[in-house]
Structure formats: C-alpha cells, structure tokens
N, CA, C and O of each residue as an XYZ file, in Angstrom:
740
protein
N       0.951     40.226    -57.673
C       0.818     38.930    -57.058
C       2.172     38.238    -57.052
O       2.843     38.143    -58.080
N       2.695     37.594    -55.478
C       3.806     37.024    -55.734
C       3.701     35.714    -56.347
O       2.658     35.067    -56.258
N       4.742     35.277    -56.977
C       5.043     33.997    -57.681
C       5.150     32.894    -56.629
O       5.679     32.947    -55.518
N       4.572     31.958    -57.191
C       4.831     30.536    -56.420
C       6.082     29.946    -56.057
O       6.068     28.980    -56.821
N       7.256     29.848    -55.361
C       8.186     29.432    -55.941
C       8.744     28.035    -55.250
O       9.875     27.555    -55.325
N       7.429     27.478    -54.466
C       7.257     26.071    -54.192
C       7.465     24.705    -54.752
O       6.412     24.558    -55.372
N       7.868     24.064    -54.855
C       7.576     22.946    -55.845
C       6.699     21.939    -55.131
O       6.810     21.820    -53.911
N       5.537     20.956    -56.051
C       5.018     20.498    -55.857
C       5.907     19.154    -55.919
O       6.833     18.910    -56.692
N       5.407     18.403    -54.961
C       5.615     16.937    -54.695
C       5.222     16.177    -54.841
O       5.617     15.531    -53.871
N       4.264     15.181    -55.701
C       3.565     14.430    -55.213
C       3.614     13.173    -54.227
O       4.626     12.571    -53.868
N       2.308     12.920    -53.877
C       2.304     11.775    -52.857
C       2.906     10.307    -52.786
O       2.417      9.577    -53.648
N       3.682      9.805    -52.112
C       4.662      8.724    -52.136
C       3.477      7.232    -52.903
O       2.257      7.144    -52.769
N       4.126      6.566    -53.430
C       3.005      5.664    -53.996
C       1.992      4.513    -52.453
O       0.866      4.026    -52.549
N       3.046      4.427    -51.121
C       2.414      4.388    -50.286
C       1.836      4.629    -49.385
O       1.597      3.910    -48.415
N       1.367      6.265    -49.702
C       0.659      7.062    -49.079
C      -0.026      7.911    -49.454
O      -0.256      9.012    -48.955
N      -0.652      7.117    -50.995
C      -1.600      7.679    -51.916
C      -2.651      7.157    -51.529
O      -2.517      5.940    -51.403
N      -3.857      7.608    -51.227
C      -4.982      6.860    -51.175
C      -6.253      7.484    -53.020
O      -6.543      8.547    -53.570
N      -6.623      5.666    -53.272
C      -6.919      6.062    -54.680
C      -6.399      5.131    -55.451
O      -5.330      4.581    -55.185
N      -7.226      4.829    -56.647
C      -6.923      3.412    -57.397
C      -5.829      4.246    -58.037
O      -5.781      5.449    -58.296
N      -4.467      2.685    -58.321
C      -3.131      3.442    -58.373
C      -3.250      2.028    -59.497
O      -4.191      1.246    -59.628
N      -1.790      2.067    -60.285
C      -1.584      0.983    -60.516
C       0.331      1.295    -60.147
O       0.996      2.321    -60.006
N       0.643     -0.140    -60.109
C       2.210      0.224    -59.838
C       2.685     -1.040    -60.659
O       2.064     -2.097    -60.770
N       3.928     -0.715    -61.221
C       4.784     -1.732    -61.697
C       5.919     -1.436    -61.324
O       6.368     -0.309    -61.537
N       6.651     -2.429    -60.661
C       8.300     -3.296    -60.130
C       8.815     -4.192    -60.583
O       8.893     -5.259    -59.975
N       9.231     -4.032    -61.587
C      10.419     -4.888    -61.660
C      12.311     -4.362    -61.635
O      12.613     -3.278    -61.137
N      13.244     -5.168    -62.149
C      14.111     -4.952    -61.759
C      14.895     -3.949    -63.329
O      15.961     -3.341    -63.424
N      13.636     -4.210    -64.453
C      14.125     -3.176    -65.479
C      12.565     -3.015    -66.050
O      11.628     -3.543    -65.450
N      12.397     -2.322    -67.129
C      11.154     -1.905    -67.696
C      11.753     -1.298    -69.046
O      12.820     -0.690    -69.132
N      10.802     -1.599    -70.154
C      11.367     -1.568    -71.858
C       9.632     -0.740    -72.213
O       8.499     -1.205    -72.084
N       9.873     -0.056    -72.451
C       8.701      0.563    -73.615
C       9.524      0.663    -74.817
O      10.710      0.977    -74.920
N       8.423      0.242    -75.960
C       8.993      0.679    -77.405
C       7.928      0.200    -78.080
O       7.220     -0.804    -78.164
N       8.081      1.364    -78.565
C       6.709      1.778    -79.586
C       7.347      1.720    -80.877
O       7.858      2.822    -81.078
N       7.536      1.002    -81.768
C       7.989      0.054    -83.121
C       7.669      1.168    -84.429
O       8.403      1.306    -85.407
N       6.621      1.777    -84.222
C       6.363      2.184    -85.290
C       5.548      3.788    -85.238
O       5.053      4.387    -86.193
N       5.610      4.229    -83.754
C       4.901      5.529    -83.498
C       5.685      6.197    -82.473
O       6.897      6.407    -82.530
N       4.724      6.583    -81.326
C       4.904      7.683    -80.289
C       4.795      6.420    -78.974
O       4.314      5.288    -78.991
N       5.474      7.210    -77.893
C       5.024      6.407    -76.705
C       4.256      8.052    -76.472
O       4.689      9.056    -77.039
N       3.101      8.055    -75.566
C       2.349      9.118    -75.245
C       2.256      9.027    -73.841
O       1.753      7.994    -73.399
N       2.699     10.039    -72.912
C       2.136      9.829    -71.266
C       1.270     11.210    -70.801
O       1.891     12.260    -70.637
N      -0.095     11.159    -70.613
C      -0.848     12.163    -69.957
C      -1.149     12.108    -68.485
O      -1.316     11.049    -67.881
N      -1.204     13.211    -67.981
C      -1.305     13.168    -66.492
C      -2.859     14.567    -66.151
O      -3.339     15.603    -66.610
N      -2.986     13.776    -65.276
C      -4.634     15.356    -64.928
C      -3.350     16.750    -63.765
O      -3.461     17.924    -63.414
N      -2.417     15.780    -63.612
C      -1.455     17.052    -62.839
C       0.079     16.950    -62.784
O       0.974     17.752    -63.050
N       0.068     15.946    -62.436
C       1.667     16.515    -62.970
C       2.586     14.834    -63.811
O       2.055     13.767    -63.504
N       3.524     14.780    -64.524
C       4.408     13.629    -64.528
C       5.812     13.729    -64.016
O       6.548     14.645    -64.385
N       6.203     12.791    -63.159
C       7.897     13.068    -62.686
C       8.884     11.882    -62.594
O       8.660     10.821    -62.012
N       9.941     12.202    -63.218
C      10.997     11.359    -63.815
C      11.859     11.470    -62.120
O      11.781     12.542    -61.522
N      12.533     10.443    -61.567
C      13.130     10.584    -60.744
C      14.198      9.019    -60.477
O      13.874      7.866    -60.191
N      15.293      9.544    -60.683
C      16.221      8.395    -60.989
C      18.038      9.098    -59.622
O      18.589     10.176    -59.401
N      18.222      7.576    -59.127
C      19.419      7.622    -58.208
C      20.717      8.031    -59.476
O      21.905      8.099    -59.158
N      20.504      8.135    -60.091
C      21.483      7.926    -60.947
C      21.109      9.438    -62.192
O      20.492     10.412    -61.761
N      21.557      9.388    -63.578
C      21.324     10.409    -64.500
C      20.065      9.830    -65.289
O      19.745      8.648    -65.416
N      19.268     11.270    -65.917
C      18.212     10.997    -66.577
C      19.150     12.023    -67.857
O      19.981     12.931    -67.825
N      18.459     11.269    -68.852
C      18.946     11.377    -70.469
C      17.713     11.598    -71.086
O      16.666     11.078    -70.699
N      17.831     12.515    -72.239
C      16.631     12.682    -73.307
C      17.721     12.663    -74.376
O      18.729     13.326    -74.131
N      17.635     11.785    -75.889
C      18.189     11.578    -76.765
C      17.639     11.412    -77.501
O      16.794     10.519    -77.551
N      18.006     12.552    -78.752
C      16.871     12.722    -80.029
C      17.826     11.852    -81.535
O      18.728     11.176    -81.042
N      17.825     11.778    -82.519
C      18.038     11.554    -83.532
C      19.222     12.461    -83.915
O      19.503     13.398    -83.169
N      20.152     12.165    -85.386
C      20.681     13.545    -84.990
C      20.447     14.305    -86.651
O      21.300     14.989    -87.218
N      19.447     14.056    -87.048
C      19.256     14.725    -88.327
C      18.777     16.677    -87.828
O      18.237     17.200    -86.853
N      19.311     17.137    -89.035
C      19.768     18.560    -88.185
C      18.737     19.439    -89.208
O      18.611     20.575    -88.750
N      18.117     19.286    -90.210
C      17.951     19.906    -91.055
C      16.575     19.031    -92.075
O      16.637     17.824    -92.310
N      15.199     20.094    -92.657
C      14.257     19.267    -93.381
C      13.059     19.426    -92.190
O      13.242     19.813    -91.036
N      12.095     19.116    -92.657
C      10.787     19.313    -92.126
C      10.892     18.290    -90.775
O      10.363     18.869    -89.827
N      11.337     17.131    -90.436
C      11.073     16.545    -89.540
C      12.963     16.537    -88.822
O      13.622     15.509    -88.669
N      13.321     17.582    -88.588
C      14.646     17.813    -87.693
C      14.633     17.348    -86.302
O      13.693     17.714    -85.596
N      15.361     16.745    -85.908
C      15.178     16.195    -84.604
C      15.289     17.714    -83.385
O      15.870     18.792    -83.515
N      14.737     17.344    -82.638
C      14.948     18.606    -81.603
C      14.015     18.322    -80.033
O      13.200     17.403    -79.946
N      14.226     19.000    -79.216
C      14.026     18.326    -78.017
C      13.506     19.967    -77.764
O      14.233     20.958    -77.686
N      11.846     19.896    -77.655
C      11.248     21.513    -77.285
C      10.262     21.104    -76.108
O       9.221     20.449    -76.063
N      10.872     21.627    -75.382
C      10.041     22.665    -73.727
C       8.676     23.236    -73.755
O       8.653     24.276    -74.413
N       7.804     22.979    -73.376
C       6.880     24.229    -73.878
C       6.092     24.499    -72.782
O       5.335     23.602    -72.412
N       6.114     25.954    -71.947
C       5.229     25.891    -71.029
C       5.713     27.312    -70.378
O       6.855     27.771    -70.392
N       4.241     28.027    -69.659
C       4.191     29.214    -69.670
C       5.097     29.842    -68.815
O       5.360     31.044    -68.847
N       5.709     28.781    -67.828
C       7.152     28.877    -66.860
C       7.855     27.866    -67.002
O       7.399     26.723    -66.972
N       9.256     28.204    -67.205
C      10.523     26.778    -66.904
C      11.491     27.087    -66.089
O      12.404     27.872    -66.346
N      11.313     26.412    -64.956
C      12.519     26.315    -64.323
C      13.958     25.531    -64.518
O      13.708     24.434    -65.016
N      15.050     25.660    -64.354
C      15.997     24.801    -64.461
C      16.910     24.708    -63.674
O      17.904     25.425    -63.788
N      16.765     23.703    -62.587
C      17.503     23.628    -60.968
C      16.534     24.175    -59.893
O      15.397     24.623    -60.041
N      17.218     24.036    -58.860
C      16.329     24.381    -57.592
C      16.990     24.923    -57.262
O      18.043     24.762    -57.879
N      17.073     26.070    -56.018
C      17.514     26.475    -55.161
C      18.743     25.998    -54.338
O      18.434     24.846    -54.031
N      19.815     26.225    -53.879
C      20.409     25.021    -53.146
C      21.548     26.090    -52.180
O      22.568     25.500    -51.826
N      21.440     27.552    -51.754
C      21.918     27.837    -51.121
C      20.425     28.656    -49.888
O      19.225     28.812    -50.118
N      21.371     29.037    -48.480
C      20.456     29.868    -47.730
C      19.444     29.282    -47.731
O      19.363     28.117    -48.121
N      17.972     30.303    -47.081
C      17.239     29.819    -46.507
C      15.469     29.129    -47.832
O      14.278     28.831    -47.746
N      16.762     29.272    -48.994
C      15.305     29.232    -49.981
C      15.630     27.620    -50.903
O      15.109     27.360    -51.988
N      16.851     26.456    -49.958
C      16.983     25.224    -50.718
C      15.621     24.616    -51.139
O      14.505     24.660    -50.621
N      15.990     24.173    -51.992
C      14.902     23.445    -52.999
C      13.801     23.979    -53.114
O      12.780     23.295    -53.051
N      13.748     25.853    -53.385
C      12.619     26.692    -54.107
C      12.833     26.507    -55.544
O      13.903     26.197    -56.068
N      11.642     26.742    -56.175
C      12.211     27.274    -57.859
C      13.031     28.841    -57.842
O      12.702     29.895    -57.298
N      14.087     28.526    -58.582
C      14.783     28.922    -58.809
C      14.105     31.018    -59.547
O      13.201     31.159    -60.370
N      14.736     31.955    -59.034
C      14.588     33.066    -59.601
C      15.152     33.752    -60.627
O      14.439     34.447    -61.350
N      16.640     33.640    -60.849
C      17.523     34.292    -62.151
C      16.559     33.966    -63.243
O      16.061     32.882    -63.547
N      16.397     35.262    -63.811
C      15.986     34.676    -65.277
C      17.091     34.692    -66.257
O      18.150     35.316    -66.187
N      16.569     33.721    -67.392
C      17.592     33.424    -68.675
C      17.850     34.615    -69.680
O      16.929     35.374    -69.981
N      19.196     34.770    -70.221
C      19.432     35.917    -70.787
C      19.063     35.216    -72.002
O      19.360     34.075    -72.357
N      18.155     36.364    -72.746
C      17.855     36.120    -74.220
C      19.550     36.208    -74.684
O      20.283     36.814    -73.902
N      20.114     35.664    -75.831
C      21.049     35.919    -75.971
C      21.512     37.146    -77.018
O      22.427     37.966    -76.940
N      20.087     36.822    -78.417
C      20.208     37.605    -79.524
C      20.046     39.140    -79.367
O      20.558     40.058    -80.007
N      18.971     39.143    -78.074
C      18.506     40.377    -77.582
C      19.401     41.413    -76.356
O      19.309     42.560    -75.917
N      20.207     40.306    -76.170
C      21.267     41.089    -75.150
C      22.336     41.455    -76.369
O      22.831     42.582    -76.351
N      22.740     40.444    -77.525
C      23.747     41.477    -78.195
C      23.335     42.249    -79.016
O      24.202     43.039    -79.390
N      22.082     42.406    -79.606
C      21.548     43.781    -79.982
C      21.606     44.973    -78.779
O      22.292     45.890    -79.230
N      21.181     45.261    -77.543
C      21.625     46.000    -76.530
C      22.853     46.637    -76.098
O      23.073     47.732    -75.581
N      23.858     45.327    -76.564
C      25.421     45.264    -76.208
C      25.604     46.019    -77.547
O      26.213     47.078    -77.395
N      25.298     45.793    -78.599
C      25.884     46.389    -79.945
C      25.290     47.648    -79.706
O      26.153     48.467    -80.023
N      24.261     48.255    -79.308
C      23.324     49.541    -79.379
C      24.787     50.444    -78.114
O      25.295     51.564    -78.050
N      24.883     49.553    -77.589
C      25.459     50.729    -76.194
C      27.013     50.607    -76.582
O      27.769     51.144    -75.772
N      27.705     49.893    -77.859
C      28.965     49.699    -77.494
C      29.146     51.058    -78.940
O      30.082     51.799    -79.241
N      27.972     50.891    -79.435
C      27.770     52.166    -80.789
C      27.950     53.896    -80.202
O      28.695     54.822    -80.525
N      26.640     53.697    -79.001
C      26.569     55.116    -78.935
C      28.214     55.010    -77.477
O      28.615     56.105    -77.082
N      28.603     54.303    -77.155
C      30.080     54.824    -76.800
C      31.104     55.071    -77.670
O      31.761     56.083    -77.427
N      31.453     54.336    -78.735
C      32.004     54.670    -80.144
C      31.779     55.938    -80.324
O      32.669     56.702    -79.948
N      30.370     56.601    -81.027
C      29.829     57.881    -81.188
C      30.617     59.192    -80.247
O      31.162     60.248    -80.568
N      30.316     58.413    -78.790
C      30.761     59.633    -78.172
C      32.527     59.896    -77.895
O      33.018     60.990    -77.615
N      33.350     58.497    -78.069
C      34.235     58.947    -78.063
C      34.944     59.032    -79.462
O      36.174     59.039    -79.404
N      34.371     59.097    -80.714
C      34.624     59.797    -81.937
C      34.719     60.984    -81.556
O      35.840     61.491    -81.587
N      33.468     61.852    -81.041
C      32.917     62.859    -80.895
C      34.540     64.081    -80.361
O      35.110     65.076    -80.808
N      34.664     63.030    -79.041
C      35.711     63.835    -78.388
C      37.372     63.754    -78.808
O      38.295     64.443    -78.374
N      37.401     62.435    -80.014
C      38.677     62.649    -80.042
C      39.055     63.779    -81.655
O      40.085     64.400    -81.917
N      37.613     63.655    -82.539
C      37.730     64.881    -83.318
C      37.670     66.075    -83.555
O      37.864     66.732    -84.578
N      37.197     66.495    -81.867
C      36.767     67.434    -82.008
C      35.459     67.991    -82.215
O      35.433     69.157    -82.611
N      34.366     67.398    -82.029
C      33.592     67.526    -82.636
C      32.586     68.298    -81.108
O      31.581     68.982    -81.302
N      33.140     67.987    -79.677
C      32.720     68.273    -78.472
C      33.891     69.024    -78.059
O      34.936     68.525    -77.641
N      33.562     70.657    -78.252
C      35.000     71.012    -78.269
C      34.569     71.708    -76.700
O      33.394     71.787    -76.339
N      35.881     72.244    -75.756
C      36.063     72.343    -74.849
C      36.583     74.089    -75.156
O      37.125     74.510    -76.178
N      36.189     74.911    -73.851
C      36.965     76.430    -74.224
C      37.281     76.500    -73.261
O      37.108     75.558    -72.487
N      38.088     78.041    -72.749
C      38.522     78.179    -72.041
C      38.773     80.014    -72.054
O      39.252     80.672    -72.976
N      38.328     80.458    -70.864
C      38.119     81.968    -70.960
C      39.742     82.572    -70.541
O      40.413     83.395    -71.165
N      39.989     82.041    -69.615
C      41.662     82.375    -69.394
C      42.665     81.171    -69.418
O      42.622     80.049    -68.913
N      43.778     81.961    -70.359
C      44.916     80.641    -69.814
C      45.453     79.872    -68.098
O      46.151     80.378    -67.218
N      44.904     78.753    -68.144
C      44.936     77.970    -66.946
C      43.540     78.110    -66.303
O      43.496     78.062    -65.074
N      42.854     78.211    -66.718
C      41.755     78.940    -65.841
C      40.876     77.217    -66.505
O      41.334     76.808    -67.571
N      40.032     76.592    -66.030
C      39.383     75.434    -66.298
C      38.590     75.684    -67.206
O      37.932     76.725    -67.198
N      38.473     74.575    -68.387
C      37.848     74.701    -69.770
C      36.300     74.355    -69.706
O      36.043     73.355    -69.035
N      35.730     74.702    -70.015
C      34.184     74.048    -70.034
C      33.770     74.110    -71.421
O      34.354     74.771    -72.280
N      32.389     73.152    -71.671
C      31.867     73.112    -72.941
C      31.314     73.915    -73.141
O      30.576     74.650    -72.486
N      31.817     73.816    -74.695
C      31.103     75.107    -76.008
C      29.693     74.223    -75.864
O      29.367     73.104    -76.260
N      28.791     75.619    -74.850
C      27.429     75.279    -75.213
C      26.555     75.028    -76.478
O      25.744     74.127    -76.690
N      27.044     76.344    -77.462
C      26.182     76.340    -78.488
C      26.770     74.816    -79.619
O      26.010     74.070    -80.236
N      28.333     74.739    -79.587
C      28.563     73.760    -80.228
C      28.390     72.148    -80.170
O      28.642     71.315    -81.041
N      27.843     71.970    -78.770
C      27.779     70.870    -77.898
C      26.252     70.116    -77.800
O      26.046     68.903    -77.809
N      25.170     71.291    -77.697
C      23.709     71.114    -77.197
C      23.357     69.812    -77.912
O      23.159     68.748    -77.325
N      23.290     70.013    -79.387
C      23.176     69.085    -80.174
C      23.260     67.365    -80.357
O      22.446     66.505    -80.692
N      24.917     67.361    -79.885
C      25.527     66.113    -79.233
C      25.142     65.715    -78.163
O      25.166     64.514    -77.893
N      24.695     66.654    -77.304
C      24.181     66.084    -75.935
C      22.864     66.103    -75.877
O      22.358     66.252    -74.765
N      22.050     65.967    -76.980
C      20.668     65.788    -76.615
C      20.894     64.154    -77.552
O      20.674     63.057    -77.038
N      21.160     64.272    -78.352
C      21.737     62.668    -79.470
C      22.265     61.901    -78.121
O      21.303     61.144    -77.990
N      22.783     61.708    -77.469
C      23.391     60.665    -76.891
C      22.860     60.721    -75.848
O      22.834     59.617    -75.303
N      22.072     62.085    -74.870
C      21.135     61.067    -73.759
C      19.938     61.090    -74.184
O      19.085     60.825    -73.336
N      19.455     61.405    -75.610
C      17.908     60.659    -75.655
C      18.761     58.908    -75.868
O      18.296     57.974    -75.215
N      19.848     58.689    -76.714
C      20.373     57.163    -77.126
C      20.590     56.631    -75.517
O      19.935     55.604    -75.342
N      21.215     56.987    -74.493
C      21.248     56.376    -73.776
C      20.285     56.054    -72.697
O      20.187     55.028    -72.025
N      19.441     57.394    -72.670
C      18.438     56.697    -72.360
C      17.109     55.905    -72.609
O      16.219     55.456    -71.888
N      17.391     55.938    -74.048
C      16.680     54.481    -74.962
C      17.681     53.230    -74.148
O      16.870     52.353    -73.853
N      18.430     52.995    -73.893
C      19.133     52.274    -73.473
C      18.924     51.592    -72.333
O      18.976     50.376    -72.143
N      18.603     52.768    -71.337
C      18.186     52.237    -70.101
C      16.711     52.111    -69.937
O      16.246     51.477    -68.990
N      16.001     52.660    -70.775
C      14.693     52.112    -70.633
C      14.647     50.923    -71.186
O      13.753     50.324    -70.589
N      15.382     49.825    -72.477
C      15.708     48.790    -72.534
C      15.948     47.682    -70.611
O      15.661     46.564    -70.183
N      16.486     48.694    -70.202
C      17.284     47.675    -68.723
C      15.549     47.677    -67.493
O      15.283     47.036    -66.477
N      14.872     48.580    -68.177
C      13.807     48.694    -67.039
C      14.326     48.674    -65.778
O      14.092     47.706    -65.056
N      14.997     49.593    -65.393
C      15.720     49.808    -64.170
C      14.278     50.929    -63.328
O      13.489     51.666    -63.919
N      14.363     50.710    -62.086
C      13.733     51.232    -60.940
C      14.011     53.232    -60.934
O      14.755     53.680    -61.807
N      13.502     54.003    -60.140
C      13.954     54.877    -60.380
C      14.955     55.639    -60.038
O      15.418     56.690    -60.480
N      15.331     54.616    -58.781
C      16.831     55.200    -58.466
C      17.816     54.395    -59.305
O      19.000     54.175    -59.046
N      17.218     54.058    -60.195
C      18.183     52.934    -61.414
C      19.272     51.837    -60.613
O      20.400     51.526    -60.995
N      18.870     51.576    -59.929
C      20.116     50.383    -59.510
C      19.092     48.834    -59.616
O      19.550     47.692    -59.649
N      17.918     49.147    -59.645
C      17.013     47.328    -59.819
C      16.305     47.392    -60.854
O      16.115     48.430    -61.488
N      15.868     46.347    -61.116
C      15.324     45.796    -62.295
C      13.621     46.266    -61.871
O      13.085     45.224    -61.494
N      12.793     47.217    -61.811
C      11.996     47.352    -62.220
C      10.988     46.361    -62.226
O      10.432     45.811    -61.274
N      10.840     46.218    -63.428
C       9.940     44.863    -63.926
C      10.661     44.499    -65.120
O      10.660     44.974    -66.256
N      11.409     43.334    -64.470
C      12.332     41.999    -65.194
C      11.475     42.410    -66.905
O      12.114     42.980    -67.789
N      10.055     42.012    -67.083
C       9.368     41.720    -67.895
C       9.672     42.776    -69.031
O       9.971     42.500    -70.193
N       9.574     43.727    -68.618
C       9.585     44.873    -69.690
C      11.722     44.922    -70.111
O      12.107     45.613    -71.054
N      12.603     44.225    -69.374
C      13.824     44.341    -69.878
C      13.909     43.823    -71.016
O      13.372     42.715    -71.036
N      14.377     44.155    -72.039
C      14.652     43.612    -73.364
C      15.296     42.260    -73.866
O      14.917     41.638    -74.857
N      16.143     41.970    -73.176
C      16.726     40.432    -72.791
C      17.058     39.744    -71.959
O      18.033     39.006    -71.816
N      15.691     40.130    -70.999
C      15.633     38.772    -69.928
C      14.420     38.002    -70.481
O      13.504     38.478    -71.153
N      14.597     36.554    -70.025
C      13.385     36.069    -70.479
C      12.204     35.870    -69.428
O      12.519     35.684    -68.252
N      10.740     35.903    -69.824
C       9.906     36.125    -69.231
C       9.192     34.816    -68.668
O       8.282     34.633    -67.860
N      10.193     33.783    -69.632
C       9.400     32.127    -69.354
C      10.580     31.477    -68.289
O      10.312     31.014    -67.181
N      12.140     31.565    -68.977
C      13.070     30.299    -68.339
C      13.335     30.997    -67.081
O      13.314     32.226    -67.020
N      13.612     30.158    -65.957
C      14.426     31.004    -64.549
C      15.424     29.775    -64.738
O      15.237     28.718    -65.339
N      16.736     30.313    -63.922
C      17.939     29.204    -63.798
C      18.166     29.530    -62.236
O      17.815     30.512    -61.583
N      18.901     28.325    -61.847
C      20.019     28.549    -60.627
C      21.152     29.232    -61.121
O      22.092     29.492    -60.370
C-alpha cells in the first residue's frame, strides 16, 4: 500500500461550517501557574505563525523530571517538499539512526581492515606457475578467507536491504539504520 504523502489542511475559520469558537486579539497569554496547559483535538492541532515558532523547555539535564521536548507518533515528518513536481508533499528521506549506522560503519570498516591485513601479511598468498606468466590465488590457502569475508560482507549487505540487482533500497524497513518513523527534507 502506497503512503499518504498529502498533507492535511484544515478548513479556513471562515469557511468552516459548525459551532467554532474564535478569539482575536492583538496578543493572547496562557499560563497555567501551577500545572499543565492541555490542548486536545478529535483531528488534528496546528501552530501557524508569519514569523518563528519556538518550543522552550527548562534546562535541567539530569534526575527523574529532566527537561526534554519528545515527539511521539507512528510517523514524523520534518519539512515539506519544496522542489519539482511534489512541493509541499510530506517529505520521503528517511532519518539515519545514528548509533546504528556507526555500528554498520564500524562492522564494514573491520572486515576491510581484516582483508587488507590479510593481503599485506601474507596471509592471501598469490602463485605463479611461470616467471612473468600472471599470478593467481592459492586456492587451497585462500578458500577459507574467502568464505570469512563474503559470508561478513554479505551480513553487511543484508544489513543495507538492497534490491536484487543491489543498487535500491529494497525495503527501507528492514535496513538497519534507517528509521522507520522520522522522514526529512
């Protein structure tokens, strides 16, 4: 099933039909003295300002009540669209896990280490039946090493969930550090 990647709008306040209430003035103060301000909606709530919108938490960093500013929801977008024929869609890139891309990055920067240990000790040795004649690998000494590094690399790429001509992403979902909730511009 394709994804929605519409955004909803809602209806201008004068071309809502339906008990509304509206307030205008030239500023507006909520403050809640001693609790929560709480806003529920049956569909959607939207902040929309000519100017910048700000969220500003406390700045205690640490302890059971740490200030922090959390998202929660089974998709997040962040930005719209704003080139070609898809301006102001939700947005498709997904967010790189970060911890999970440098576990990946450390896994693949290992088994390249491995293999070029391998070749600068000797350990993937090369023969050669006549002088000048082109060297090829010592099968029997080699098999070993080359089953270790493409079962590792291709643990690797089954990490990337690549397609089967390996150049696309498969299913994003099953990649190891993309995320399955945030999309960005």
């Amino acid at each position: 099933m394709a994804e929605d990647t519409t955004r909803y709008i809602p209806k201008s306040a004068d071309s809502y039909r339906g008990a509304q209430v509206i307030i205008n003035s030239d500023r507006l103060t909520f403050n809640a003295k001693n609790d929560s301000i709480l806003a529920y909606s049956n569909r959607d709530i939207a902040f929309s300002s000519q100017g910048s919108i700000y969220f500003d938490t406390g700045t205690t960093k640490e302890g059971v009540n740490f200030n922090k500013f959390v998202v929660n929801a089974p998709k997040i977008y962040l930005g719209l669209q704003d080139e070609g024929t898809d301006i102001g869609k939700l947005p498709v890139e997904r967010a790189v896990l970060g911890n999970q891309l440098r576990l990946f990055l450390r896994s693949l920067l290992s088994v390249l280490e491995d293999i070029i240990g391998d070749l600068a000790d000797g350990s993937f040795s090369q023969i050669s039946s006549e002088q000048g004649k082109p060297t090829i690998g010592d099968a029997a000494g080699n098999k070993d090493m080359e089953k270790l590094r493409l079962g590792q690399i291709q643990d690797l790429k089954n990490d990337l969930s690549l397609d089967d001509l390996e150049i696309l992403l498969a299913d994003p979902d099953l990649c190891s550090f993309l995320s399955k909730r945030i999309k960005l511009t």
